[in-house]
C-alpha positions as semicolon CSV with decimal commas, in nm:
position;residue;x (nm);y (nm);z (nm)
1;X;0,000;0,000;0,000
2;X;0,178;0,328;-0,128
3;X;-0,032;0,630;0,071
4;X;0,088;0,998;-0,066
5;X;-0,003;1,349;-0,097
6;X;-0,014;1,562;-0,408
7;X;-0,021;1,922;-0,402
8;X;-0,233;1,893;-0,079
9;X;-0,384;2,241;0,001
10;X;-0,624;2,268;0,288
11;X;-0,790;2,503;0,448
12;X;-0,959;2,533;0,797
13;X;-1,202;2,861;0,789
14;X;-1,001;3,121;0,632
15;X;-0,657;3,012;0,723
16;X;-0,429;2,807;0,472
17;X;-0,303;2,554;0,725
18;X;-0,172;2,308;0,423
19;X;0,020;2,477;0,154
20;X;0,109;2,273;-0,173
21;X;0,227;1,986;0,038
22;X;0,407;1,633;-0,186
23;X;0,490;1,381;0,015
24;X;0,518;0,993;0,000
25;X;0,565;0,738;0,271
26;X;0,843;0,493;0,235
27;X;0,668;0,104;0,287
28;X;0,801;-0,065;0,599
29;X;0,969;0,249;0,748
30;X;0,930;0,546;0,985
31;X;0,845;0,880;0,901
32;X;0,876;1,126;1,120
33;X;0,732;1,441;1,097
34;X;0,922;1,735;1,293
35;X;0,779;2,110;1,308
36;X;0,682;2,453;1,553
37;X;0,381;2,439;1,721
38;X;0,096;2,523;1,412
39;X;0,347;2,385;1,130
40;X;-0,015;2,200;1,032
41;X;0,135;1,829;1,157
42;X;-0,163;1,790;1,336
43;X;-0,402;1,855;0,990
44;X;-0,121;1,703;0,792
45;X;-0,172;1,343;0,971
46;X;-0,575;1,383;1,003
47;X;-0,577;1,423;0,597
48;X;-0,361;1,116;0,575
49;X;-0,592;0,938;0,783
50;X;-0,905;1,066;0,636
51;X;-1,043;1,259;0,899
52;X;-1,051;1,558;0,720
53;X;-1,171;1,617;0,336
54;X;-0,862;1,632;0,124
55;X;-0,852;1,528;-0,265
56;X;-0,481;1,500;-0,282
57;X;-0,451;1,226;-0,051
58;X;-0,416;0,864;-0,237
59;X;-0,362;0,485;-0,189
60;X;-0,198;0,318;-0,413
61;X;-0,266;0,582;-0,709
62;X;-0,715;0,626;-0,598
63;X;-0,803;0,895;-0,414
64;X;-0,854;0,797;-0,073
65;X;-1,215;1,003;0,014
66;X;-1,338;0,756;-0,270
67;X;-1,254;0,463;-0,066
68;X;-1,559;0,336;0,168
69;X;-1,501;0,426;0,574
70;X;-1,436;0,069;0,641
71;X;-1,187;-0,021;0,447
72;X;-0,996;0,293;0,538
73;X;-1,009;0,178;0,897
74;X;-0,849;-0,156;0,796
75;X;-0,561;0,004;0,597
76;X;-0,450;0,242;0,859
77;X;-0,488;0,331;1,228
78;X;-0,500;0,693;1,419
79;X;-0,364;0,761;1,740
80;X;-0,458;1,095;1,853
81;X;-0,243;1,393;2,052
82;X;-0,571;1,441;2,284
83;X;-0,833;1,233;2,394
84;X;-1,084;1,328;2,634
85;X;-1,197;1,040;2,896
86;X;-1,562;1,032;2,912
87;X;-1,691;0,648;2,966
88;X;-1,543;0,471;3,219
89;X;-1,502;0,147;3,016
90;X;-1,220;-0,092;3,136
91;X;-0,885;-0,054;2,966
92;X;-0,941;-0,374;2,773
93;X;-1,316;-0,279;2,579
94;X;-1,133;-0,031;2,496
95;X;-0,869;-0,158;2,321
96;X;-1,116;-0,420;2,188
97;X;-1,297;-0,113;2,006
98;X;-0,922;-0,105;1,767
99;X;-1,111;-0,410;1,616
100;X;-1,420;-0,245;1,499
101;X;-1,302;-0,278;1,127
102;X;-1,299;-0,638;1,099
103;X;-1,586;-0,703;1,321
104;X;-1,954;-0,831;1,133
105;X;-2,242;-0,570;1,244
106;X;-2,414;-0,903;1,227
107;X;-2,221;-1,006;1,537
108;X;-1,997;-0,903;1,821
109;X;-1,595;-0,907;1,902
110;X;-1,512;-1,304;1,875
111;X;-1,216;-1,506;2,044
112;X;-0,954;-1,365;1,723
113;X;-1,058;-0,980;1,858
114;X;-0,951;-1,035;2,188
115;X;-0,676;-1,229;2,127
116;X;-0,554;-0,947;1,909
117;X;-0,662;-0,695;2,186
118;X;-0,441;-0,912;2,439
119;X;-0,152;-0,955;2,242
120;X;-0,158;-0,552;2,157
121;X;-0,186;-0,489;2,499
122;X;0,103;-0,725;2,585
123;X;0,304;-0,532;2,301
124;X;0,275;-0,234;2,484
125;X;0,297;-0,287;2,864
126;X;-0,061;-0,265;2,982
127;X;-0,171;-0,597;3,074
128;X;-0,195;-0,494;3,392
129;X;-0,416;-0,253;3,307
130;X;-0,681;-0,436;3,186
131;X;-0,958;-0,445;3,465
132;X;-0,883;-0,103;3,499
133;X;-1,126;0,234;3,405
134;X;-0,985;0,450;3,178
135;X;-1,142;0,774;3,324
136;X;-0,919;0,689;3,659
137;X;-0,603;0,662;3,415
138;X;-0,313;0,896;3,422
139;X;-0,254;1,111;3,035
140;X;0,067;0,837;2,993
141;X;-0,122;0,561;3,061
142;X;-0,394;0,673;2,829
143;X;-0,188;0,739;2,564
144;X;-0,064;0,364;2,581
145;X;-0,368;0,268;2,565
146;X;-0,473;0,453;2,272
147;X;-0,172;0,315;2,094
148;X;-0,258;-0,080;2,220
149;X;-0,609;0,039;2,030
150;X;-0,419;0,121;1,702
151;X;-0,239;-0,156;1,747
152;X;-0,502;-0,427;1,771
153;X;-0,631;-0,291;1,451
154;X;-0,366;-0,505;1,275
155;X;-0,361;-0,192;1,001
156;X;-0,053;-0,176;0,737
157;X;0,003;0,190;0,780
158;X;0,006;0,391;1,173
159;X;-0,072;0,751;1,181
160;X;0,054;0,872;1,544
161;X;0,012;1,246;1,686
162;X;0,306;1,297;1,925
163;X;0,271;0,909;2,044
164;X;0,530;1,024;2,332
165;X;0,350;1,270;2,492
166;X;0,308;1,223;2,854
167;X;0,542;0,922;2,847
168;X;0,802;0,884;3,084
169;X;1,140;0,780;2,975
170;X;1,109;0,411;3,012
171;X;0,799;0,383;2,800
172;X;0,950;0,608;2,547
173;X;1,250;0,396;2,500
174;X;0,970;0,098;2,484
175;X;0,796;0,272;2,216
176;X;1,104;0,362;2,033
177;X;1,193;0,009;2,027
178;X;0,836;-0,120;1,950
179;X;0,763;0,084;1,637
180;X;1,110;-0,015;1,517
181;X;1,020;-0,359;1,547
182;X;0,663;-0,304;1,337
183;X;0,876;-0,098;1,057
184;X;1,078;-0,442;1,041
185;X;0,778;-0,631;1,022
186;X;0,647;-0,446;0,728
187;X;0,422;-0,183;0,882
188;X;0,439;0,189;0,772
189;X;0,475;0,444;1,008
190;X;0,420;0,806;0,999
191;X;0,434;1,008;1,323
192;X;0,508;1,349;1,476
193;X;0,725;1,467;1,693
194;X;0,838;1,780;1,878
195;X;1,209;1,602;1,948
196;X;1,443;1,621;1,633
197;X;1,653;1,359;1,843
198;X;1,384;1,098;1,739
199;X;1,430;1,167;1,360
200;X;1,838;1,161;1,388
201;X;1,822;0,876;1,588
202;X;1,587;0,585;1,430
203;X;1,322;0,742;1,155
204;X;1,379;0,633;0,796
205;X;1,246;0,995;0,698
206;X;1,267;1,309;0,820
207;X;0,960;1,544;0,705
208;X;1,044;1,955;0,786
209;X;0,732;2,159;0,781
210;X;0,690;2,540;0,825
211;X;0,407;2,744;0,777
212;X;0,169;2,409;0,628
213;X;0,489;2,393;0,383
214;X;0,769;2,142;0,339
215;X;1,090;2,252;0,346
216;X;1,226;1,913;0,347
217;X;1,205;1,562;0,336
218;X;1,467;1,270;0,288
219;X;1,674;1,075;0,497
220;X;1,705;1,206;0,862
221;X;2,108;1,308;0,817
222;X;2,016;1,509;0,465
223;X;1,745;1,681;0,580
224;X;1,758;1,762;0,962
225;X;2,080;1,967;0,934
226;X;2,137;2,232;1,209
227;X;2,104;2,467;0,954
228;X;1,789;2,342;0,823
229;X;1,613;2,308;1,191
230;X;1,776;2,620;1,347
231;X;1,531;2,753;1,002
232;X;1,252;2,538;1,094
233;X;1,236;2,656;1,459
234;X;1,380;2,994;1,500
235;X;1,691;2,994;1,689
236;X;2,034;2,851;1,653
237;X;2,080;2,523;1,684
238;X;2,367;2,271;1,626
239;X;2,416;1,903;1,641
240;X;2,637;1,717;1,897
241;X;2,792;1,352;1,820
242;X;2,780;1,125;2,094
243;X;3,029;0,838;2,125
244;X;2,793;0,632;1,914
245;X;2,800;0,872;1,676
246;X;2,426;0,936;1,713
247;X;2,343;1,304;1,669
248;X;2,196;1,485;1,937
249;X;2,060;1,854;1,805
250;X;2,088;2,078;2,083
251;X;2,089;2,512;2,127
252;X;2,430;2,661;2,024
253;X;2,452;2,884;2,292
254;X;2,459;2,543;2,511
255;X;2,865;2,454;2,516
């Protein structure tokens, strides 16, 4: 499954949030999409997934509004930057509901849904979780919920808003590792991110965008140069080689 934009414009009211934007996603590998706060990564990823109208997304060559809601929901999954609490359904219905696609509205989730739920739980770290509300959950454990949901889906291509957020640093080096391991296994990822870091240190792509534009988009040691991302987010920045030689971008006035 090839998913791209052409010359996506978009607008939201009167403001041009998406601005003549080409991009493709590389099969089986990490994009990661760094920009300022109101770069448009947040419409950006909802017009990949659908969730907003936008002609110049496409699968595989058809536009993807043609295809029916379904079937979008099998190809790819959504994990959102927010999401407000408002049932108090146990941890596990609701990472059952990531199965909704493939589910018969002649009948309800069967023994293969919450297997899938259980091992995407497992995946992530929230077994323990299970029996547990999701109103009386703290934003990080939410947010690894939410991702066990996308997960379960068993979709080809992940669409994640800022999948860190709220994470501490364990279950961000547990996520790093994870969606490593589904790039591997064939899945496409595309994801934000406010930490070039991520990008230098395990993305396949590196997406810069400014203003709903792209000002670049390649491999992560073409494009996220310190001179392109002290450009991207308005101050001077430079990039520091550990003893790994992975680079670390960090403020130049920082010796």
């Amino acid at each position: 499954m090839k998913l791209e934009a052409r010359d996506l414009s978009l607008r939201l009211g009167e403001r041009l949030v998406l601005d003549q934007v080409s991009l493709g996603l590389p099969t089986g590998a990490i994009t990661t999409l760094l920009g300022p706060n109101g770069a448009g990564k947040t419409t950006l990823l909802k017009a990949f997934a659908g969730l907003l109208p936008a002609s110049g997304v496409l699968v595989d060559g058809v536009a993807l509004a043609a295809l029916p809601t379904r079937r979008r929901a099998q190809m790819m999954a959504y994990l959102p930057q927010f999401h407000r609490a408002v049932f108090a359904y146990p941890v596990a219905e609701v990472v059952l509901m990531g199965r909704w696609p493939h589910r018969s509205i002649w009948r309800g989730y069967g023994p293969s849904d919450r297997l899938a739920a259980a091992r995407a739980m497992e995946m992530v770290g929230i077994t323990a979780l299970a029996e547990r509300p999701y109103t009386q959950l703290s934003g990080g454990e939410r947010q690894l919920v939410l991702l066990a949901r996308a997960l379960a889906q068993e979709a080809a291509l992940l669409i994640l808003d800022e999948p860190e957020s709220g994470l501490d640093f364990g279950h961000r080096q547990r996520l790093t590792a994870l969606l490593r391991q589904l790039a591997a296994s064939g899945r496409t990822v595309l994801m934000s991110s406010h930490f070039p870091d991520d990008a230098l240190g395990w993305a396949d792509q590196a997406v810069l965008l400014k203003a709903g534009r792209v000002l670049a988009a390649g491999p992560p040691a073409e494009v996220a140069t310190a001179a392109r991302l002290s450009e991207l987010y308005g101050m001077a920045l430079r990039l520091e080689h550990t003893r790994g030689g992975r680079a670390l971008c960090v403020p130049a006035a920082i010796s």
